[in-house]
Structures are given as structure tokens and as C-alpha cells.
N, C-alpha and C positions, 0 to 999 in steps of 0.2 A: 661461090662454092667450088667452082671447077678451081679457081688459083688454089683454094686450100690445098683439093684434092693431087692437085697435079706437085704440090709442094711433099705432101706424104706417100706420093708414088716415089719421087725423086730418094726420098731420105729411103723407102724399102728397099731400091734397086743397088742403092751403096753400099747397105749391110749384107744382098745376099752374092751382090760381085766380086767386094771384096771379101779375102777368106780372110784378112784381120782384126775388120770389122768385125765379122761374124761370130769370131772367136771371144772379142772381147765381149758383145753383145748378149752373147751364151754367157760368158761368165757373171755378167750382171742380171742374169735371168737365173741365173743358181744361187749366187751367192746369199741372195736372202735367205731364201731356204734353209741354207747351212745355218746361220747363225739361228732363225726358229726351233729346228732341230737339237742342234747341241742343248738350250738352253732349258727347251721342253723335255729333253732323256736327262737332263742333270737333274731336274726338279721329280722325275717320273713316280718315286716314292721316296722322299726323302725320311718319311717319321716310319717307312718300314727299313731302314739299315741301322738304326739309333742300337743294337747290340754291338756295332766296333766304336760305340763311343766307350772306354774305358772309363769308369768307376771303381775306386777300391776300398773294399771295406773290412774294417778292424774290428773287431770280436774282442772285448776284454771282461766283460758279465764275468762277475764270479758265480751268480748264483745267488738263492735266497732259500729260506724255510717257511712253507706257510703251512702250519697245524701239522708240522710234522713231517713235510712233506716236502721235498728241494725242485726247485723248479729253477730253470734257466731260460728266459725267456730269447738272451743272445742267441745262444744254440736255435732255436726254433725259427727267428728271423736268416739267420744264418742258411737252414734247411731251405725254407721257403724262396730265398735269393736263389739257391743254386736251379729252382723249378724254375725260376723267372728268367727268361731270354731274351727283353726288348730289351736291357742295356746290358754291354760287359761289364759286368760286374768280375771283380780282381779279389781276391779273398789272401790279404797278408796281415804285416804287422802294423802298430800303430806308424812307428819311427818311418818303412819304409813305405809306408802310405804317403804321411806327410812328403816325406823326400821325391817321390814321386811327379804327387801335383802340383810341388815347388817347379819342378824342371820339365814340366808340361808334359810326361809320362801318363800321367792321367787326369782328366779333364774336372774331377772332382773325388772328397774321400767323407765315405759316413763310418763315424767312431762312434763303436756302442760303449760307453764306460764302463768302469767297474762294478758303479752300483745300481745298474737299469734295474733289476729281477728285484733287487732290495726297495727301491722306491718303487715300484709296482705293486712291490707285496702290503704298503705300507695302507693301502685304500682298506684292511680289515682293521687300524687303528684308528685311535681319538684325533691323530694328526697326518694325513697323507698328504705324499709329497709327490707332486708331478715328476716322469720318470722324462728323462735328457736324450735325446739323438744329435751328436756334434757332425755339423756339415763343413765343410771346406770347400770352399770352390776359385779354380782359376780362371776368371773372368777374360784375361789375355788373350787364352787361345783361339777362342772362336765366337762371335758375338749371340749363335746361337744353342749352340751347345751348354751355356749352364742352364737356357730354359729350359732342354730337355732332361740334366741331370736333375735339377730340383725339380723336376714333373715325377722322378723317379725316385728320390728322395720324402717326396708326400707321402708317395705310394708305400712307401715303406711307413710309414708313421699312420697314416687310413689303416694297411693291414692288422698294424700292431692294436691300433684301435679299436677296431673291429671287432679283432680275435678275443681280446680281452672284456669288451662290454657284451658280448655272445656268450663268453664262459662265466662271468659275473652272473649275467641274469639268468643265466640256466642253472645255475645253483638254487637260484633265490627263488623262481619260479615251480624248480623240481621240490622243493620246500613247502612252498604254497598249494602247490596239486596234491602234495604225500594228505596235509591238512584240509586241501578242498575235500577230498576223497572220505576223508574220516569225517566230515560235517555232512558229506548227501547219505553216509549211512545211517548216521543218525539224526536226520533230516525229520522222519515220522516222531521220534522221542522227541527232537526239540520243539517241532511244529505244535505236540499235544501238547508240551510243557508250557510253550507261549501262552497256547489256548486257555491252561489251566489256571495261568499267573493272573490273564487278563478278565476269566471268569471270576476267581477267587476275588478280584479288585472290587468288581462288580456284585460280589454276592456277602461284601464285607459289613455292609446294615443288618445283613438277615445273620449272616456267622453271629455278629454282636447281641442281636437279639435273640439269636436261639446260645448264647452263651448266656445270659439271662434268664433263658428259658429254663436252660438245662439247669442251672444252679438252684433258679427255683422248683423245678420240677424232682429234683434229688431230695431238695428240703421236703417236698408232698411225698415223694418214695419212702422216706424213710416214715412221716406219722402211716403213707398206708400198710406198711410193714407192719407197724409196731402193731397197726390198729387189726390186721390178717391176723397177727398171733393171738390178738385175745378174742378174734371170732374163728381159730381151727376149732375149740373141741363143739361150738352150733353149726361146723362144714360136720364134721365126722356123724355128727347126729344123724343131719339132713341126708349124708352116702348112706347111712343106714337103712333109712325110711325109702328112699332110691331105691335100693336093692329087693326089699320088702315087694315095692312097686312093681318092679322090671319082675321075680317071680308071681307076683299074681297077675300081669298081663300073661309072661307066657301062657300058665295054667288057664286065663281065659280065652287066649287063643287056642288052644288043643281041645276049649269045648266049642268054641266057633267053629272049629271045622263039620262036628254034627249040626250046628245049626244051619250053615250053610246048606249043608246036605237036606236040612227039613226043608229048608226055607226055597231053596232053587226053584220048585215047582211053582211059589207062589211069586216070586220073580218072573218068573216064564210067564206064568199065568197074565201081570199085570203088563206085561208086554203085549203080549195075545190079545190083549184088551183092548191097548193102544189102536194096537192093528187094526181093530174091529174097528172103535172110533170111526176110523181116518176115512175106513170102507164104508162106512155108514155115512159122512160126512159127505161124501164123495154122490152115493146113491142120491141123497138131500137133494143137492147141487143138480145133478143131472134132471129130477124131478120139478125143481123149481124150473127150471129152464122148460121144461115139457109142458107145466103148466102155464107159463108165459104162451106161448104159442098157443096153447089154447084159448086162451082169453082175448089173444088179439083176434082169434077168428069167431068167438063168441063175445060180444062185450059182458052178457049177461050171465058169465059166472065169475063172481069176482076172486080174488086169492088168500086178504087177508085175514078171514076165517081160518084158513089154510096154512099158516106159515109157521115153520119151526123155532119158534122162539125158546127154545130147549134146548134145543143143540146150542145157540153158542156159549148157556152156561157151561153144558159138557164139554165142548173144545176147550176153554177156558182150565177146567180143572184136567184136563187131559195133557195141557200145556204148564203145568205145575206139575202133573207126575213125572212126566218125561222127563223133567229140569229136576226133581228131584233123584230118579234113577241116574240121569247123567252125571249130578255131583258124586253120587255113592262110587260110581266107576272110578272118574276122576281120581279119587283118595287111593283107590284099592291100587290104580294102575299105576300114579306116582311113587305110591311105597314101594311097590313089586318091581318100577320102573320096566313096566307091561308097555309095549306098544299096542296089543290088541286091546285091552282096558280102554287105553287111552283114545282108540278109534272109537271105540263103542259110549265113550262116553261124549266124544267132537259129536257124532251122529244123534246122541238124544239132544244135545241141546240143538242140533238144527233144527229136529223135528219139534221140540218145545218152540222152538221162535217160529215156526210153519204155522204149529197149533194156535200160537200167539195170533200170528195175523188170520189165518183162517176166521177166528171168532170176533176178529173185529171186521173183515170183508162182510160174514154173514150178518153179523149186528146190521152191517152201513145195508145190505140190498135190502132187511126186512124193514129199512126207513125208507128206502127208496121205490119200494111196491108199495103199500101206505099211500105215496104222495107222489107217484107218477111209476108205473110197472113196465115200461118200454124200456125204461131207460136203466135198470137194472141186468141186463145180459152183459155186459162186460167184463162188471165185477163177479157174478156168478162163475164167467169163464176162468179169472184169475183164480176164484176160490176151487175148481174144482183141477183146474194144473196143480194148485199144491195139494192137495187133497191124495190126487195120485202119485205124488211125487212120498208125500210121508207114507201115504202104504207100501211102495215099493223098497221104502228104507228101510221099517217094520219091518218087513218079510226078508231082508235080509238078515236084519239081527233077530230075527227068531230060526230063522233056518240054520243060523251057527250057533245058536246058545248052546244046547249039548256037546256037540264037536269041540267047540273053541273058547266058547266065554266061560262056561261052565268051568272046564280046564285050569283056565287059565285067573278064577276066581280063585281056587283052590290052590295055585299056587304061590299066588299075591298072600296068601293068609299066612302061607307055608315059611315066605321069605322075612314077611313082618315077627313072626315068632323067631325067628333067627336074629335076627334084629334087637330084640327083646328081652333073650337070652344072652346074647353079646352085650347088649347095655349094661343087665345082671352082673355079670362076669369085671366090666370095668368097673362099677363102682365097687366091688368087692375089692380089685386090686387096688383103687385110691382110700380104701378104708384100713387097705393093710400099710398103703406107703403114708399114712399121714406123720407119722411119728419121725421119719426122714424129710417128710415136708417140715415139720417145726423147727428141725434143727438146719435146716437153707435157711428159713427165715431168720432165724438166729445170727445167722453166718453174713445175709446179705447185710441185716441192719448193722452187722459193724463194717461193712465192705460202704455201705450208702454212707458212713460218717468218715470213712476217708475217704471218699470220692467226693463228698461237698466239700472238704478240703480244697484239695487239689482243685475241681473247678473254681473254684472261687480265686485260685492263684492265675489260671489257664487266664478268667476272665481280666484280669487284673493286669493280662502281658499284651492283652489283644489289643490296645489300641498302639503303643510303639511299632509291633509287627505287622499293623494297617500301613504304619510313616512307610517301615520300609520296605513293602509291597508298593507304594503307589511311587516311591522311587523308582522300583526296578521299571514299575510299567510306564512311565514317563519315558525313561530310558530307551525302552521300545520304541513308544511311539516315534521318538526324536530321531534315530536310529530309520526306522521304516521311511519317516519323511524322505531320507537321503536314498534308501535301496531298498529292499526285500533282503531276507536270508536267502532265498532262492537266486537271486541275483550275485549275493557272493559268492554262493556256492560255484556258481557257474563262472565267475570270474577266478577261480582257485584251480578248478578243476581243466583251464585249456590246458590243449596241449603244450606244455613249458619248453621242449624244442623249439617249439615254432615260435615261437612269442620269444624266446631267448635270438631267434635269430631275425626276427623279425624287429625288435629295439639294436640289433646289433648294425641294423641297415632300413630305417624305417620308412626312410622313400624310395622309389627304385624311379630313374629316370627310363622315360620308355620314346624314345627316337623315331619320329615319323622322317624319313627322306622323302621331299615333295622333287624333287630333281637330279635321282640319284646319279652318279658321276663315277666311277670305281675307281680311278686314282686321281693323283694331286698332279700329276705330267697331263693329263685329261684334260685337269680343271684351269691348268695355267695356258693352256694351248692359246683360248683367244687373245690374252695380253701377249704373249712373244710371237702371235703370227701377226697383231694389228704390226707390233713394234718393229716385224723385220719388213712388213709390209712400207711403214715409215721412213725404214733403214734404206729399204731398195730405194726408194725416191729420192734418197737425198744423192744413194751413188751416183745413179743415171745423171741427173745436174752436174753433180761434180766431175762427173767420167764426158760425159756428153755437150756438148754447146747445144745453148737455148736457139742463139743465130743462124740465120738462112742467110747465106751466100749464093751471089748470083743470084738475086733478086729481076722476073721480067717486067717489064715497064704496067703501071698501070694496080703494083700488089701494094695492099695497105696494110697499115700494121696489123688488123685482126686476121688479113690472111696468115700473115706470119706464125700470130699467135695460135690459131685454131689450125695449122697445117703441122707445125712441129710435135704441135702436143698431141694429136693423132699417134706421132711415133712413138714417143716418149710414153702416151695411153698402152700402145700396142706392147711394149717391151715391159710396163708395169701389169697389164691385165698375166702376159706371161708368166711374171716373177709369183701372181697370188695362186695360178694354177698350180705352178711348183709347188709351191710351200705349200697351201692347203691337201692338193692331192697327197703329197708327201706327207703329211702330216696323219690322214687317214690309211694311206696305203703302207707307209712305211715303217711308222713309228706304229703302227696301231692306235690312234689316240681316239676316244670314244668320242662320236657325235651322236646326239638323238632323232638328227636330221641331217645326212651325210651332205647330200645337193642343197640344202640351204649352208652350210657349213659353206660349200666351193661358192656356190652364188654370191653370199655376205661379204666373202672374200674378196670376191671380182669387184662389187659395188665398193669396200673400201680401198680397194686401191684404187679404182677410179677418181675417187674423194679424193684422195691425200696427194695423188700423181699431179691432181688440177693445181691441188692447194700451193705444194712446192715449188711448179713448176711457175705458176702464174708469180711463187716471190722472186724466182731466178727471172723471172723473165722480164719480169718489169724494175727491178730492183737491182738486177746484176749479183753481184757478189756479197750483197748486202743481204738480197734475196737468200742466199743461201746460210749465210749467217742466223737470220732470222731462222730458217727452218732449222736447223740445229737448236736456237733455244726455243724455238716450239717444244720438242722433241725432251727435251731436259723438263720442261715444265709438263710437260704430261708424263715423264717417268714415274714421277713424284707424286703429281697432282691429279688420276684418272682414276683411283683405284684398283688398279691392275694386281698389283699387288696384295699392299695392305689395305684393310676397310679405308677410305675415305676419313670416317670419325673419328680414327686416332693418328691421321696428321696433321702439321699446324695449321694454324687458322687461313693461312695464307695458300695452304692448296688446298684447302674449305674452300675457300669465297672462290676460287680461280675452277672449281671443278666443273661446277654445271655451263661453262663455255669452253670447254675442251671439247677436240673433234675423238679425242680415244677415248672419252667418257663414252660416246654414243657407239660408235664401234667396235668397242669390245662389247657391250652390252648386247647390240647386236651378234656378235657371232657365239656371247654365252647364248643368248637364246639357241642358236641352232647346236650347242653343246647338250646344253643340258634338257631340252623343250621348250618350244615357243611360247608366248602368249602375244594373241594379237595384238592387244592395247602397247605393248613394250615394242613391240617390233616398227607398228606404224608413227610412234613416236621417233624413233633412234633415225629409220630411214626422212622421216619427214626435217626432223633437223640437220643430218648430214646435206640433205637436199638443201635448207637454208643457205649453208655453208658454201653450195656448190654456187647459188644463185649469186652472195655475198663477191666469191672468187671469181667469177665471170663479169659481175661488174666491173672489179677492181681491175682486170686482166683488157678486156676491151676500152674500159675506156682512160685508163691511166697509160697504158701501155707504148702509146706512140708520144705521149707527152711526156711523160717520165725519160723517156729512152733519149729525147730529144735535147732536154735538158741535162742529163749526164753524159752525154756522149762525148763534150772534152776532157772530162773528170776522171774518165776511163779509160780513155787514151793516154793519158798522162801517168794513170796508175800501170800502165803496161808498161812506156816507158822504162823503170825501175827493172824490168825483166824479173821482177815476184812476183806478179799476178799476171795472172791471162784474162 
């Protein structure tokens, strides 16, 4: 270690005592740099200056008519170029266009013919004709230049596209929504008409059968016609005898109303009566029960001596009067359409179904005292709850009789004679219209012999207008399978702008940057810093001797080896400080990781200083030769440039064992963001590389040198090579 060291003290003390050294030393510590620099600011935005690429374009469209209307599509492209500023575009004549791109004046020419607008226009006939854009290109000039001109020449053909499939289908569409628009209005008509089509389909058995119906029911119209005319003059008789009627009911009701008036009292009365009943029923009841009690406390008097076997014929027939006054109400208060009538008569048939059970409780307790007398309080209690319940009912319809029933008798009688009199009054007026009734009949029965006619003709059509009804609704159905109306509706009705620009451009690319870069002088930094990093190494070799002179006794070849290249390490770790720092500080060139960007840098030159230095070193001149077609085969062959996939096969297969595949990958990472997996891969085979060249360098080193050393004295000799 110390020979090494003491070898790399020697070579620093040379460079900083002499000031020639020095000078030359600095200039191989800059010079990489420069060439980085230059080649990164030439590249900085190359696809943002493509406007001084000249383009010239000729304008000869005459023009077209379509429906009347001259359109120039040339002029509009024309318009549209002069908005457009990523190329120079040149706007002259055909002749001097061509003569132009002849003599390398401009780098390509787009000629719009004369009849572009006319085959354009031609897409509204039977035969359209694809419309022409003539391009020219002088491929001489520059081998990248026509790809930028024909990138601008699509562009112009996209637009034209574009413009044209946008104002096509907004026509066709603004068409379609004028007509959506008129189908959701009447949306509700066609909807019911559907319904109507598919109902009538369905109700065509019964139409068929009642068209049968009808014809035969027109045939019975007319015999009942015929047969109404020879029974009008036994109607007119019978209006006669009607009218007859309706005056002697009046006349009997105007003496009803004095009978009412006799008869009220004895109404009232057979009410009062009721009443009495229900209270006497009642008394019964309380007395039976009274007498129970006594008898359980005396066994020796017994009851059925005692028992009213009377009364329940009386409740019985007290339960028929009631139900007989309740119907007389009924009648009165329906005619009169009396609500108080009609209360008074709900209330007697309660009290009739009261009286009803009353007389069958009484019947059931005078068998159940008979044949055990205990057990009879129960039903006596139910018989004398209703008992109280019908007198309390009594007594209300006897306390409004006068007031309200009475009233309101009299005027049930009052409305039925109106009634009565108005019957009167119609059949007079049908005894006077009969004679205009006989003459409709007359009229209908020839109106019934054309009408069986014509149905008979109706019926006759109905089964073809079945065919073509169950057409239409087949139709539908087949129809519906595919969509709904409502679904067309809605597909007529978008907005036709949108949909017109929407088919005029139906994908839109949407660009995620996972490692964005803001220029292309950025993005090329790691290929031209590996490259001058490559470059410096080869100078220092070429500029520099690998050999130690004055060798002290005792130093072996790998002193040699590992003492020089310490130097040769220290002046190339310089040259990546340059040019990376340089690269950030001066150029401004983006990294995502500035100190990884310096770091990557240090570590590939490190790499490539060994690699070089160990083929100068062991190899002599040969060495150096080699490192030059290293250098050519990783120009080509690393990717740096172009993808990788679209060069030959042969810097395919040769890529993945290049040392600028891995370091420039490495210092993209510190460009663009790292990812770990990429980073410890790139450094892990550079390190391969480093181990590879340490072998080579130690152990070939004094062997190799030993064996060319007359072969290279010989070549000096010549005084060409050193």
C-alpha cells in the first residue's frame, strides 16, 4: 500500500509543481465538459424551433357549390396555416413552390389542387370522390426534417378531417333532434296510439263478435220497430188510463191529508201503548226477580201459580205493531226522502226486535222457574235491560210526535202528491207527443234497413283489417325487441353539437407523465454526460502515460497498476464534478435528484477511468484502440439515443453487456426519479464490470507487459508511435 501511495504522491507533486502540467491537466479536466455541454444545449428543445423549418404551400381550390352555396375549403386551410406557428409555413405559387424545394429553399411543398372543395362537395352524391393534398418533399436536406414536415403535413389532412366529419354530422344530427323533438311531443299521442293498436289486436274476437252481434241485433231492431208501431195506439190507450190514475191518486191524497189529521191521535195513541207495554214488561220483570228472593228465603211459597204467562203473547204482538208502524214510516219517509221518517222508523224496528226477544227471554225464564227457579235471574236481568231500554226509546218518539213526526208526516204526503201530479202532467205530455213518436218510428225503420246494410258490409271488411292490424303490431313488437320509442326519442334528441364533435374526434388521448422531464436537452443530459465522461478517459490515456518511471527497488506490477490509476481516478472523478455540476449549475438541466445526478456521475467515472485505463495499461496502444471501439459500439448500441428496439439486431444482442447501458440508466434515474429495484441493479453490474477489470488489470498486467515489451520498443523505433 505505501509503494502505491507513495507512487500517487509522486505523480500529484508533478502536476501542482509544474505549471505545465497543470495547465494541461485543467484542460483535460474541462474539456469533457465542453463537449457535454455543447451537445446537451444543441439538443435543448429541438421539436420547439421546427417554425424556421420552411414549408411552402400553394392554394389553387377554385371552389365548389353545394345546395347553392360556394364553399372553399383551400381558403379555410389557408386561414387556419397562418394561426398555425410550429412550422414556417411559406404561402406562394404552385411553380415557385416547386422551384423552391428543387434548390433546397424549402424543405417541403403541400399543393392544394384545383378541385379539393369539388371532390369534397362530392360525399352528397351517388359517387364521392376522396379529396387530394399533393406533398413534395426534399429528403437531401436533412435526414430529420421531412419527418417533421410530414408530421405537419398529417396535421393539415387530421384538420381538414376533422373539420369536415364535425360539420357533416352536425348537419345530420341537427336533423335528427329538429325530429327527436317532434316525436317526444307527441310522445303521449303515439304512446296511446300504440296502446290503442295493441288493445284493438287483442279485442278483435269480441269487435268480430259484436259485428255479428250488431248485424244481428239491427235485424231484431228493425222486427222490434215494426212490432212498437202496431203496439203505439194499446201505449196511447194505457198514457190515457196513467193519467186517469196519477189524477185520482192526487185527488186521494188532498183527502189523505184529513185522514192523517183524524188518524194522528190514534197513531200517538198505539205508540203510548207501546210505551205502556215495554213499562209494564219492565214492572213484570222487576217483580219476578222480587219474587225469587222470596222464595229462596221461604221455600214454601212457590211461583208458578204466579207467573205471567200473558205477557209474552202481549210482547209478541207488540213486536208486530212496532214492525208494522216502522214499515208505514219507512214508505212515507222514502217518498218524502224524510230523514226524520226514516229515524223513526230504524227506531221502531229496534224496538220490534227488543219486543221480539223480550218475549222469547220471558217465554225461556217461565220454563226455567217450572224446572229449577235459582237459575232464572240472569235472563230476567237481560229481559228487563231491554225492557228499559225500549221504553226509554218510546218515550222519545212519543215526546217528538207533535213537534216533528207529525210535521214531517204531513209533509211526506204533501211531496208524494207532487209527485203525483207531475206523473199526471208527463203522461199527458207523452199522449200528446205520440203522434211524432210514430213518425221516428217510421223514420228509424228505414234508417235500421240501411244500417243492416252497411253493417253487413263493415262485417264483411273486418277480417282483412284484422291481417293488417296484426301486421302493424308484429311490427311493434319486432321493433321494441331492438329499443323502445322512448329510447329513440332520446337518442334524436342529444345535443347534436356535441355528438357532431364528439364523432369528429371520438377518443381523446389523456397522457399520464409518470417521470416528467420539461425538456429534451434534460432528457438527453445522461447519454452526452456518460459519453464525455467516456470521452475524458480516453483523453487522459492518450494525453497522459499509463508508465511509472524511476521505479524504487522492490515495486510490483500492481503497485504500478493501482498507484497511477489513483491519478488518472483523481483527474477523472474531477472531469464528472465538471460536467455534472456544470450540467446543473450552468446549463440548468433538470434533475429529480441533483446529489444523486453528482454522485452517479463520480461512480461512472470511476467505472470507465478503471475500464480504460486497465486496456492502456495492460494492452498498451492496443488498449487504447480497444477503448475507442468500445465507445463506437456503445454510441450505437446503449440506447442513448434511439430506443434500443429499433436498431439492428446486432446492437440488440450486444446491449445488455454494455457498461452505457447501465450508466446512463443510472443517471436517468437521478434525472427523471429513482426507483430502487433499477438503481441497485445498474450499480450492482457496473460493480461486476469493476471486479471483471481488476482481475484483468492485476493479474494479466505484469504478464502481458512482459511479453510486449520488445514489440513496443520496436514500434517506437518507427518514431509514429510512443
Amino acid at each position: 500500500m505505501k509503494n502505491i501511495l507513495s507512487i500517487y504522491a509522486k505523480d500529484i507533486r508533478g502536476i501542482v509543481t509544474n505549471s505545465a502540467a497543470a495547465i494541461l491537466i485543467t484542460g483535460l479536466i474541462i474539456l469533457p465538459s465542453l463537449y457535454a455541454w455543447f451537445n446537451i444545449e444543441a439538443s435543448w428543445d429541438p421539436y420547439g424551433q421546427t417554425s424556421g423549418i420552411k414549408v411552402a404551400v400553394a392554394n389553387q381550390d377554385t371552389g365548389a357549390a353545394v345546395k347553392g352555396q360556394e364553399i372553399k375549403i383551400g381558403d379555410e386551410i389557408i386561414t387556419s396555416l397562418k394561426e398555425n406557428h410550429k412550422i414556417g409555413w411559406v404561402f406562394t405559387s404552385e411553380s415557385e413552390a416547386l422551384k423552391g424545394v428543387k434548390h433546397g429553399d424549402y424543405y417541403a411543398v403541400i399543393l392544394i389542387p384545383s378541385n379539393f372543395s369539388e371532390r369534397i362537395a362530392t360525399v352528397l352524391t351517388h359517387q364521392p370522390e376522396k379529396a387530394e393534398i399533393l406533398y413534395y418533399v426534399n429528403e437531401k436536406i436533412n435526414a430529420i426534417a421531412p419527418k417533421i414536415t410530414s408530421t405537419g403535413a398529417s396535421s393539415i389532412i387530421n384538420e381538414v378531417n376533422q373539420n369536415f366529419i364535425k360539420t357533416a354530422n352536425g348537419t345530420i344530427f341537427r336533423i335528427f333532434n329538429k325530429l327527436g323533438v317532434e316525436l317526444k311531443e307527441e310522445l303521449p299521442l303515439l304512446l296511446k296510439m300504440k296502446s290503442l293498436i295493441l288493445r284493438l289486436e287483442e279485442l278483435f274476437p269480441e269487435i268480430n263478435q259484436a259485428a255479428d252481434t250488431a248485424v244481428s241485433d239491427l235485424h231484431a231492431s228493425r222486427k222490434i220497430v215494426d212490432k212498437v208501431k202496431e203496439e203505439l195506439p194499446h201505449a196511447a190507450e194505457l198514457a190515457k188510463k196513467g193519467q186517469q190514475f196519477a189524477q185520482q191518486t192526487s185527488k186521494f191524497l188532498d183527502q189523505s191529508g184529513g185522514v192523517i189529521d183524524s188518524t194522528a191521535p190514534a197513531i200517538k195513541e198505539m205508540l203510548l201503548h207501546l210505551q205502556v207495554t215495554s213499562e209494564a214488561a219492565n214492572q213484570i220483570g222487576n217483580l219476578l226477580l222480587t219474587a225469587i228472593d222470596l222464595s229462596k228465603q221461604d221455600e214454601n211459597k212457590p211461583l208458578a201459580s204466579n207467573l205471567p204467562v200473558n205477557t209474552v203473547a202481549t210482547l209478541a204482538n207488540a213486536s208486530n205493531t212496532s214492525a208494522a208502524a216502522a214499515s208505514l214510516f219507512q214508505r212515507l219517509g222514502s217518498d218524502a226522502n224524510s230523514p226524520a221518517l226514516t229515524n223513526v222508523s230504524q227506531d221502531l224496528k229496534q224496538v220490534s226486535e227488543h219486543f221480539k226477544t223480550m218475549s222469547t227471554l220471558l217465554s225461556n225464564t217461565i220454563q226455567v222457574i217450572e224446572t229449577a227457579e235459582t237459575s232464572a235471574e240472569a235472563t230476567l236481568s237481560d229481559f228487563t235491560k231491554l225492557s228499559a231500554q225500549v221504553t226509554k226509546t218510546l218515550e222519545q218518539i212519543n215526546g217528538n210526535f207533535d213537534a216533528k213526526i207529525l210535521p214531517a208526516i204531513q209533509t211526506a204526503l204533501t211531496i208524494v202528491k207532487k209527485e203525483a201530479d207531475h206523473a199526471g202532467a208527463i203522461l199527458q205530455s207523452a199522449i200528446s207527443d205520440l203522434p211524432a213518436i210514430d213518425k221516428v218510428l217510421v223514420d228509424a225503420a228505414k234508417g235500421l234497413k240501411v244500417a243492416v246494410n252497411e253493417a253487413e258490409i263493415v262485417r264483411s271488411h273486418l277480417p282483412e283489417a284484422e291481417s293488417k292490424l296484426t301486421n302493424v303490431t308484429n311490427r311493434i313488437a319486432e321493433f321494441e325487441k331492438e329499443a323502445s320509442l322512448q329510447d329513440l326519442i332520446n337518442l334524436l334528441t342529444i345535443d347534436f353539437a356535441k355528438e357532431s364533435e364528439f364523432f369528429a374526434e371520438p377518443v381523446k388521448l389523456v397522457e399520464n407523465v409518470l417521470y416528467p422531464i420539461p425538456n429534451y436537452g434534460s432528457a438527453m443530459s445522461p447519454f452526452f454526460t456518460t459519453l464525455s465522461l467516456w470521452v475524458g478517459g480516453i483523453l487522459l490515456v492518450s494525453l497522459l502515460t499509463v508508465q511509472v518511471y524511476g521505479l524504487q527497488e522492490g515495486m510490483k506490477s500492481y503497485h504500478v497498476y493501482f498507484g497511477r490509476y489513483l491519478t488518472f481516478l483523481t483527474i477523472a472523478l474531477l472531469q464528472s464534478l465538471v460536467v455534472t455540476v456544470g450540467d446543473l449549475l450552468f446549463l440548468r438541466a433538470y434533475a429529480a435528484d441533483p446529489i444523486q445526478f453528482v454522485l452517479f456521475g463520480l461512480f461512472n467515472s470511476a467505472v470507465f477511468m478503471l475500464m480504460i485505463y486497465t486496456f492502456v495499461s495492460v494492452f498498451g496502444n492496443v488498449g487504447k484502440a480497444m477503448a475507442v471501439v468500445l465507445l463506437v459500439l456503445q454510441l450505437a448500441g446503449s440506447g442513448g439515443t434511439f430506443p434500443i428496439q429499433v436498431t439492428p439486431p446486432f446492437f440488440q444482442a450486444i446491449y445488455p453487456y454494455l457498461p452505457f447501458t447501465y450508466a446512463i440508466s443510472l443517471m436517468r434515474e437521478a434525472v427523471g426519479g429513482s426507483v430502487r429495484d433499477i438503481v441497485i441493479r445498474d450499480f450492482t453490474i457496473l460493480l461486476i464490470y469493476v471486479a471483471i477489470t481488476l482481475i484483468l488489470g492485476v493479474g494479466l498486467k505484469g504478464f502481458v507487459n512482459r511479453i510486449t515489451a520488445k514489440s513496443v520498443e520496436k514500434a517506437k523505433s518507427g518514431h509514429l508511435i510512443h
